[in-house]
N, C-alpha and C positions, 0 to 999 in steps of 0.2 A: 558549242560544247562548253565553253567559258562561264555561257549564260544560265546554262544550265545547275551551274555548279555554286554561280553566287546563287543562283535563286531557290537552289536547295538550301545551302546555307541562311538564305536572310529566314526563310522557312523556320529550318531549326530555332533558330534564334528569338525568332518570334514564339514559338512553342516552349523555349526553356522558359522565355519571361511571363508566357502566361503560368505557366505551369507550378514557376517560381511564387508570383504574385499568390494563385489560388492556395496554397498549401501557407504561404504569411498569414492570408483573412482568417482560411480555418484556423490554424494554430493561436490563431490572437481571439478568435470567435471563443475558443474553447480555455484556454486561460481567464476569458472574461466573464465567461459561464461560470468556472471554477471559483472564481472569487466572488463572485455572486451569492454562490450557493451558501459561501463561508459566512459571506456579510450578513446575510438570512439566517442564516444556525445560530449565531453570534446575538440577533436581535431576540429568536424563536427557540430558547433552550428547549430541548428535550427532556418531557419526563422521566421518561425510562432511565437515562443517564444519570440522572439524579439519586434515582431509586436505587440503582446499581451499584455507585458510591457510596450510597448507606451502606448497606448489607455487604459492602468488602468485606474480604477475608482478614482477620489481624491475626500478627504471631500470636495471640496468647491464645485465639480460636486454635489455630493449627497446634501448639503444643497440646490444648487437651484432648483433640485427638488424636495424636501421636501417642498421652497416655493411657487413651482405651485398648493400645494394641498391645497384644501379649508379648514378651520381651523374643520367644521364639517366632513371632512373624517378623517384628522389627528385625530381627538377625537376619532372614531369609531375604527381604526387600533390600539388607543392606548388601549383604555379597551378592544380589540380582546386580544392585547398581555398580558394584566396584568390578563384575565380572562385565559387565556392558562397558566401562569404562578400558578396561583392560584388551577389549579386541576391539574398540573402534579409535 
C-alpha cells in the first residue's frame, strides 16, 4: 500500500513538472512572438497610421463645429450630459 502511494506521488510530481515546464515554453514562445511583432512594426511603419495622424482632429476643428450648432441644440446636448452625469 506504501508503494502505491509514493508512486502516485512521484507520478503527480512528474506531471506538475511537465505541466509546469509546458506552460514556461508557451508563455516565453508567446512573449517572444510578441516582441517580434513590435521589432517588425518598429522597422515596417504603417501607412494608414500616418495618414490617420494627419487628418487628427484639432481643437480649432472641433470649435468650428461646435459653432455651426444652434445655441438651442448646444443647450439640449448640454443638460443631456449634466443630466447623464447626475444619475450615474
Amino acid at each position: 500500500m506504501q508503494s502505491h502511494v509514493a508512486d502516485a506521488l512521484v507520478e503527480a510530481a512528474n506531471l506538475l513538472l511537465v505541466g509546469m515546464v509546458v506552460v514556461f515554453l508557451f508563455l516565453s514562445m508567446l512573449i517572444g512572438a510578441i516582441t517580434l511583432i513590435a521589432w517588425i512594426n518598429k522597422l515596417f511603419p504603417d501607412e494608414t497610421r500616418n495618414s490617420a495622424e494627419r487628418h487628427a482632429v484639432t481643437p480649432q476643428s472641433t470649435l468650428s463645429s461646435s459653432e455651426n450648432l444652434s445655441p438651442k441644440t448646444l443647450a439640449v446636448i448640454s443638460t443631456a450630459i449634466f443630466q447623464h452625469r447626475q444619475s450615474h
